[in-house]
C-alpha positions in Angstrom: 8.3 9.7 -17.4 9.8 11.1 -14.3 6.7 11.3 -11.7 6.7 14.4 -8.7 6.5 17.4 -7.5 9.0 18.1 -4.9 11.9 21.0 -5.7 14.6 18.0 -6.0 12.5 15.9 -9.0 11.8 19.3 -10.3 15.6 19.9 -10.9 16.1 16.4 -11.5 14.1 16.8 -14.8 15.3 20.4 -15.8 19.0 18.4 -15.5 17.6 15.6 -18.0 17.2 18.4 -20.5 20.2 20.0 -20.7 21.9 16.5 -20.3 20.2 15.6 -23.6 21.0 18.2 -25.3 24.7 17.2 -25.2 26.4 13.7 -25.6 28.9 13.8 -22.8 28.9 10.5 -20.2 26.6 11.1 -17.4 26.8 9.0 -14.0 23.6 8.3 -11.8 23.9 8.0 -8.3 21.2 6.8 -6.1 19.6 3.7 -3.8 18.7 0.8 -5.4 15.1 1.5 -6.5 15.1 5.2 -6.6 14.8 5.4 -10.3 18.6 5.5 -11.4 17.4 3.7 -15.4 14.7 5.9 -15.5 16.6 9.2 -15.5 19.3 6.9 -17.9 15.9 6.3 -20.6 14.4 10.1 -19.8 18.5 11.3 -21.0 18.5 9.0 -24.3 14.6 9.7 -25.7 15.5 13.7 -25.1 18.6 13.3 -27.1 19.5 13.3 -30.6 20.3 9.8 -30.2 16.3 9.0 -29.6 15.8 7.1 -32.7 18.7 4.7 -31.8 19.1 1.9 -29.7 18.3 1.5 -25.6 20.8 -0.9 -24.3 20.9 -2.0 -20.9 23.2 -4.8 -18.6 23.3 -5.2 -15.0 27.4 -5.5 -14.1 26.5 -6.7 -10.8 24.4 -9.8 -12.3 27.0 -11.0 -15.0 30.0 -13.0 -13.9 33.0 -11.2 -15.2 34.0 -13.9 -17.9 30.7 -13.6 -19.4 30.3 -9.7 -18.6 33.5 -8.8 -20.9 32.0 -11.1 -23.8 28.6 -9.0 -23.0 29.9 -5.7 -23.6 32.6 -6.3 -25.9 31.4 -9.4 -27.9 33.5 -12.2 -29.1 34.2 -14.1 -32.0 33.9 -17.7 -32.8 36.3 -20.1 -30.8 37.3 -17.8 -28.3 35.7 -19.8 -25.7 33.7 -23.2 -24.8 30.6 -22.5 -26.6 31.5 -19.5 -29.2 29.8 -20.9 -31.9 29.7 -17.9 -34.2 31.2 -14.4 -34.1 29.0 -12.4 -31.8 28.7 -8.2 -31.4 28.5 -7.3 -27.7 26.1 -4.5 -26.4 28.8 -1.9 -27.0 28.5 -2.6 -30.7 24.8 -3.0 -30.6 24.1 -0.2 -29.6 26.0 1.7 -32.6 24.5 5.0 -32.5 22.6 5.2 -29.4 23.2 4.9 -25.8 25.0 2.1 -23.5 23.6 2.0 -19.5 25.7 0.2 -17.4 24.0 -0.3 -14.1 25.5 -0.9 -11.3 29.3 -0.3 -12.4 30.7 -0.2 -9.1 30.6 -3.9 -9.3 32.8 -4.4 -12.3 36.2 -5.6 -11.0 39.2 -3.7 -11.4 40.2 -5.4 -14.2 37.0 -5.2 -16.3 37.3 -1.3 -15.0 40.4 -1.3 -17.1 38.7 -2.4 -20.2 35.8 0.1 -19.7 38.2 2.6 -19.6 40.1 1.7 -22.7 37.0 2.0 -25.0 35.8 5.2 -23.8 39.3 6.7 -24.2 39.6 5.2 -27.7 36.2 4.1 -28.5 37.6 0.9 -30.0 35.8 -2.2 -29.1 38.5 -5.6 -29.3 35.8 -8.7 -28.7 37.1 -11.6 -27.2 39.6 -13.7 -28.3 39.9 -11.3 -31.8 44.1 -10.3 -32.6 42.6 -7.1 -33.7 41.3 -3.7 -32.5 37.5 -3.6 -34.8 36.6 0.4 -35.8 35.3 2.6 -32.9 31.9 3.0 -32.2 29.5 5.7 -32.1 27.5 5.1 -28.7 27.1 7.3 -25.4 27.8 5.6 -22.0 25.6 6.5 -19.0 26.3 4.7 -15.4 24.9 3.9 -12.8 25.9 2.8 -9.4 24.4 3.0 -5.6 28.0 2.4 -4.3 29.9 6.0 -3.0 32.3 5.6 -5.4 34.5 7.9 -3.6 35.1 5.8 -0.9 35.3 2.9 -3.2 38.2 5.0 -5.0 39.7 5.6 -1.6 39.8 1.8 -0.2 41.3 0.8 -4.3 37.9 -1.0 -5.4 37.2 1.5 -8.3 39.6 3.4 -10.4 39.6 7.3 -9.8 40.7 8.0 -13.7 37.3 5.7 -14.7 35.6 7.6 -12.5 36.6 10.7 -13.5 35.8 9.5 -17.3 32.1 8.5 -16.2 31.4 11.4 -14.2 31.4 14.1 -16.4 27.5 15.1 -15.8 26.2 13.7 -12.4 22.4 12.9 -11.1 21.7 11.9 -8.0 18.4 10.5 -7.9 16.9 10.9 -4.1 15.3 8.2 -1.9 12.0 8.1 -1.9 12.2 8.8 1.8 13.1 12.4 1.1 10.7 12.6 -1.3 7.5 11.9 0.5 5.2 14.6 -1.0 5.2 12.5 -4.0 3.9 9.4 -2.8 0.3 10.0 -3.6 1.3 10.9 -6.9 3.5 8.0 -7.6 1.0 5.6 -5.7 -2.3 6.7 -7.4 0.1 6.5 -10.7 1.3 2.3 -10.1 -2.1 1.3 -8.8 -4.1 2.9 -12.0 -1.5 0.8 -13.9 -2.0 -2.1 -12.3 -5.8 -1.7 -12.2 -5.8 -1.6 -16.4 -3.3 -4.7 -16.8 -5.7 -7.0 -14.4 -8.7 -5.5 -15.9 -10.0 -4.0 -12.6 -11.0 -0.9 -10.4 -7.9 0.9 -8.4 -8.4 0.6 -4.5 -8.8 3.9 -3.0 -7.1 4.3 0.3 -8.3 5.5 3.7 -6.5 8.7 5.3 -4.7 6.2 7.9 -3.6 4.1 5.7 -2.5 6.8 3.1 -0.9 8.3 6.2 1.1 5.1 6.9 2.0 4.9 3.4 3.6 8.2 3.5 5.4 7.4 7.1 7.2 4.7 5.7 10.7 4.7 5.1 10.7 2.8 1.9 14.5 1.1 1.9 13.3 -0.1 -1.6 12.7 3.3 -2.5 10.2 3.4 -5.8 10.6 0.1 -6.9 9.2 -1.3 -3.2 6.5 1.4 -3.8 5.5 -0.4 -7.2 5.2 -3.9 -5.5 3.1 -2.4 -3.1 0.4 -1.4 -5.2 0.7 -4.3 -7.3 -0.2 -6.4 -4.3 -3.0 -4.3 -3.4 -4.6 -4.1 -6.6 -4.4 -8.0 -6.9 -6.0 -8.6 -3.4 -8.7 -6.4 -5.5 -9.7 -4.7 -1.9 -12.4 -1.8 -2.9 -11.0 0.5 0.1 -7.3 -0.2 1.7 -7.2 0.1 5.1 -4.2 -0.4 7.4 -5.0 -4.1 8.4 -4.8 -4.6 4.3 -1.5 -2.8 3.8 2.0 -5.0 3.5 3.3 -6.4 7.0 6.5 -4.7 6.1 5.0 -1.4 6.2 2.8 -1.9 9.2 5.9 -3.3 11.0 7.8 -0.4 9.6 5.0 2.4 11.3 5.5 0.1 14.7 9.6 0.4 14.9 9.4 3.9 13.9 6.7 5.0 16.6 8.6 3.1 19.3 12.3 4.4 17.9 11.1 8.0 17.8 9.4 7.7 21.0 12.6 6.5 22.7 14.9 8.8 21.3 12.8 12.1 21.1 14.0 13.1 24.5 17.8 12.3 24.1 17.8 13.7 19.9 18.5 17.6 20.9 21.3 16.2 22.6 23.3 14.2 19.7 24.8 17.0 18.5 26.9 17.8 21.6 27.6 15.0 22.4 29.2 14.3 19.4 30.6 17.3 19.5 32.3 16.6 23.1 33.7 13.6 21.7 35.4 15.8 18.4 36.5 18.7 20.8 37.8 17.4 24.1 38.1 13.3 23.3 39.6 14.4 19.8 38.5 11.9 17.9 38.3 12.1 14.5 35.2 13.7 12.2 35.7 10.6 10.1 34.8 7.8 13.1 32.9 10.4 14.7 30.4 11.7 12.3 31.2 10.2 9.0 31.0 6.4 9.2 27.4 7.1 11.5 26.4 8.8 8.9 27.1 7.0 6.0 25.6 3.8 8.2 22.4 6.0 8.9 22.8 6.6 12.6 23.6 9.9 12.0 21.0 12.2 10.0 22.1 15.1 7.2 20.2 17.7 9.7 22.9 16.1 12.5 25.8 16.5 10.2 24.1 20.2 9.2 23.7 21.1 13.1 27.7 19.8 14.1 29.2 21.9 11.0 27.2 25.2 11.8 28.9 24.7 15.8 32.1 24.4 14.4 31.8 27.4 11.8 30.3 29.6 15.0 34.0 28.4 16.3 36.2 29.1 13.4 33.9 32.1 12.3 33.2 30.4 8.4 36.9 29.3 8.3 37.1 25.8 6.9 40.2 25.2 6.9 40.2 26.1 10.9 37.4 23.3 10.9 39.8 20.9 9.8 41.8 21.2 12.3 38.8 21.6 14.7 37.7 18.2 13.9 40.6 16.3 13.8 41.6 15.7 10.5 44.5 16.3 8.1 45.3 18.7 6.0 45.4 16.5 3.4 41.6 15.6 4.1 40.5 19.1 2.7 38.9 18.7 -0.4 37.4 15.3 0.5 36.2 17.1 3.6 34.5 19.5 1.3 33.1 17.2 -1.0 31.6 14.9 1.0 29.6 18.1 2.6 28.9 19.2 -0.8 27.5 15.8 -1.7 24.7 15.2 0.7 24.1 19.3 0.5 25.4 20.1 4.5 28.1 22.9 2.9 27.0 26.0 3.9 28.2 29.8 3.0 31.5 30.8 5.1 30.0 35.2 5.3 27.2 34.6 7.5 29.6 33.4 10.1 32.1 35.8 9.6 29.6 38.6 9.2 28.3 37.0 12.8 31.8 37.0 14.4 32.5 40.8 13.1 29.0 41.7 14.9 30.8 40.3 18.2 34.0 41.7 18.4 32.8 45.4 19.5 30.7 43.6 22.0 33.0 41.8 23.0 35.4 44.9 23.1 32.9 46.8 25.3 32.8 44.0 27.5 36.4 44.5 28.0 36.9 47.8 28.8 34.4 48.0 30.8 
């Protein structure tokens, strides 16, 4: 069950339905935390495949000797310790669905295997001289990596990519999500109330409010340990001295950041801007690496992309060249804007810049 309310979980489940409906591969993106298996589970029990098998494996917590065997099985002697023939999860999972999270850690070469089975569907365990019968089982992935920058530094394969990613979700933080943690609290402490047999703290409007102003880097899954602990400190009302030192230290940093950088924040967009236009650096140094490491915000990015479309009048291409990139850069330029939703509609400018130009003729002539 996918809890919320906000616009994006909203979509996010109307996505899950149509996603079920079909039996294409689907590839989750998202934090670590923010829910990726959850939307992988809510795709299978919509599906026709419902009544099948739920298999899961974590590529980042399986060395890759033993990952292969995992996936692909093995049969007896193939290694120290083979005793017997042995299916792997692939097979297993015959007529249901496969989630692989975290497949941006498989190495390149494990990659290579992935991609043979779902171009073939043929599973070949380990150590066997032949190719066993394909398989009957959808693949769903998951990863927290930007797999196209993995693609783009050769840590993950752009044809396995392009084979996973035929129907993408992006699960959002729980940071951008913050309507929905009174739901999603109220939801974990009731739970954990029933399993140690005891009454769900309420908590006061401060500390509620401190919930909600935290930044949660663990997304959901720090959200669940956090009413855990309260409910096993079995506190009748929460108040902030009761709440997680992480979260309290959190609401300390984040007071003192935002107080030092309030004044100087309207500013970050031209100065940035100065450093694309007249230092000519580069929009990847300049805004993308900051923003990918979170000095940057998406309402920074939003703000230095309207500036330069005032400049090129919508013109993107113009923008390239604005910010210092190649022409080859285009459609990853355009992508990653599309990603993390800062694209925005070329008329408005141009309708904007066709509003100047008699203006701007009258100012001429006269």
């Amino acid at each position: 069950m996918i809890l919320g309310s906000c616009e994006a979980i909203k979509r996010l489940r109307e996505d899950i339905t149509y996603a079920a409906r079909a039996d294409a591969k689907v590839l989750i993106t998202g934090e670590s935390g923010a829910g990726k298996e959850l939307v992988a589970r809510a795709i299978h029990d919509g599906s026709a495949r419902a009544s099948g098998p739920f298999m899961t494996i974590n590529c980042a917590g399986i060395p890759e000797t033993l990952l292969e065997s995992e996936l692909f099985g093995h049969v007896r002697g193939s290694f120290t310790g083979a005793l017997r023939d042995r299916p792997g999860l692939l097979e297993s999972g015959r007529r249901g669905t496969v989630f692989l999270d975290e497949v941006g850690e498989m190495s390149l070469r494990m990659q290579g295997l992935l991609l043979r089975f779902l171009e073939t569907g043929e599973i070949q365990r380990v150590g066997a001289d032949t190719t066993a019968q394909r398989i009957d089982v959808r693949v769903i992935a998951a990863t927290n990596r930007p797999l196209a920058q993995e693609i783009e530094e050769k840590r993950f394969r752009s044809d396995l990519y392009y084979r996973l990613n035929v129907i993408n979700f992006e699960v959002p933080p729980l940071r951008e999500r913050k309507d929905d943690i009174p739901l999603l609290l109220n939801h974990f402490l009731e739970s954990y109330a029933r399993r140690y047999n005891t009454t769900p703290p309420q908590l006061n409007e401060e500390a509620l409010e401190m919930m909600i102003a935290h930044t949660w880097p663990g997304n959901v899954r720090e959200l669940k340990n956090a009413a855990e602990r309260l409910v096993v400190r079995r506190h009748a009302i929460v108040t902030p001295a009761d709440l997680p030192e992480e979260i309290t230290a959190s609401r300390a940093l984040t007071t003192a950041q935002a107080s030092a950088a309030e004044p100087a924040r309207p500013q970050a967009r031209d100065v940035i801007l100065q450093r694309l236009l007249e230092g000519r650096e580069c929009f990847w140094s300049a805004v993308y690496d900051p923003f990918m490491s979170r000095d940057l915000t998406r309402d920074d990015v939003r703000s230095l992309i309207r500036a330069g479309l005032e400049r090129t009048s919508g013109n993107y291409s113009l923008l390239l060249h604005l910010f210092n990139m190649e022409q080859g850069d285009y459609k990853r330029f355009l992508n990653f804007l599309t990603k993390h939703q800062c694209h925005m509609s070329f008329q408005s400018f141009r309708m904007a810049s066709a509003k100047r130009r008699p203006e701007d003729a009258e100012r001429r002539t006269a």
